[in-house]
N, C-alpha and C positions, 0 to 999 in steps of 0.2 A: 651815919646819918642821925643827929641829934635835934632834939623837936624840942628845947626847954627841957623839962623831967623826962622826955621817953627817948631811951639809948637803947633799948632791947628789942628782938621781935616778940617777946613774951608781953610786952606793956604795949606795945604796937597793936598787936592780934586783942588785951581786953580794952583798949579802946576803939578798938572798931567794933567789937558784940555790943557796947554799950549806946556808943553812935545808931546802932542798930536797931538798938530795943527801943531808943528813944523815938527815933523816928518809926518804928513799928506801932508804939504805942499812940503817939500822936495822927499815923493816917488811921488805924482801927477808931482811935475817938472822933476824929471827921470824916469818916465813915457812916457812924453810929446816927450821929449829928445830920447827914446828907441822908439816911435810909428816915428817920424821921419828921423830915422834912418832905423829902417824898411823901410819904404815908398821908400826911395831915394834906398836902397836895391833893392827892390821889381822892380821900376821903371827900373834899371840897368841891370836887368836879364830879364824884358821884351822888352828892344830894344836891348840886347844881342842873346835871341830867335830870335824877326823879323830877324834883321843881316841873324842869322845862315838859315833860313826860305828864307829869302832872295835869297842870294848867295848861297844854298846849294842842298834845295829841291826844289824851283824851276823850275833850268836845267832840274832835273832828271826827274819832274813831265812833263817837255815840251819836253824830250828824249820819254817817256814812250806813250804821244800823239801824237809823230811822227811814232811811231814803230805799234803802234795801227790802223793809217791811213794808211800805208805800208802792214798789216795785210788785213784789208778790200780790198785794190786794188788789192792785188794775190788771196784772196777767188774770188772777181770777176771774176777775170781773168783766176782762174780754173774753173770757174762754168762755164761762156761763151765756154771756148774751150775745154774742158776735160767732163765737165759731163753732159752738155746739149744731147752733141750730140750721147755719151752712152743711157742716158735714152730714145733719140726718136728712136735710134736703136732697143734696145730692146721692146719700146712698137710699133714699129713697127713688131718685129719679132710676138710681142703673138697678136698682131693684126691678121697678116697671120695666126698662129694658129688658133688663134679662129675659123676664117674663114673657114679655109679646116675641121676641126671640126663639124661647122653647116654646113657646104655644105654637105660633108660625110652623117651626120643624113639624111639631108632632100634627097639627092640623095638613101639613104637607104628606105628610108618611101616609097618612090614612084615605087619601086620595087611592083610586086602584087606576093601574095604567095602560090605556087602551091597547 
């Protein structure tokens, strides 16, 4: 089997390492080329993200911590005016229960029984 110059397996076998190498060399450099391309990709879509992160959620997280603080100062400000002074009301009232309760007994007990 003759190919033009190659009649040997010895010319046969360094033309395929070289076919080889070449094509070796050439996908390592579009390799190289594709990984760098990537990268600058990659790069573009994470200061496109910050960007959006940036100007977007940001506000809304600083909206979200305003509305949060506005929430805590009307719980305070129901607690102070609206249920403190229900709650010492009514343990004032079972307070007086209580009271007339164990007075009742003990005013009971002290009766003597004909």
């Amino acid at each position: 089997m003759e190919l033009g110059y190659i009649d040997t397996p010895e010319e046969w076998r360094d033309l395929f390492i070289m076919m080889y190498m070449v094509a070796g060399t050439l996908l390592f450099l579009i390799g190289i080329i594709l990984a760098l391309v990537s990268g600058f990709l990659g790069v573009n879509v994470l200061n496109r993200v910050r960007s959006i992160l940036k100007h977007n959620v940001q506000p809304a997280a600083q909206n979200v911590k305003e509305t949060t603080e506005n929430v805590k100062g009307t719980v305070a400000f129901v607690s102070d005016n609206a249920v403190k002074p229900v709650v010492k009301a009514y343990g004032v009232a079972a307070g007086a229960r209580r009271f007339v309760g164990v007075a009742s007994k003990v005013a009971g007990r002290g009766k003597k029984e004909q």
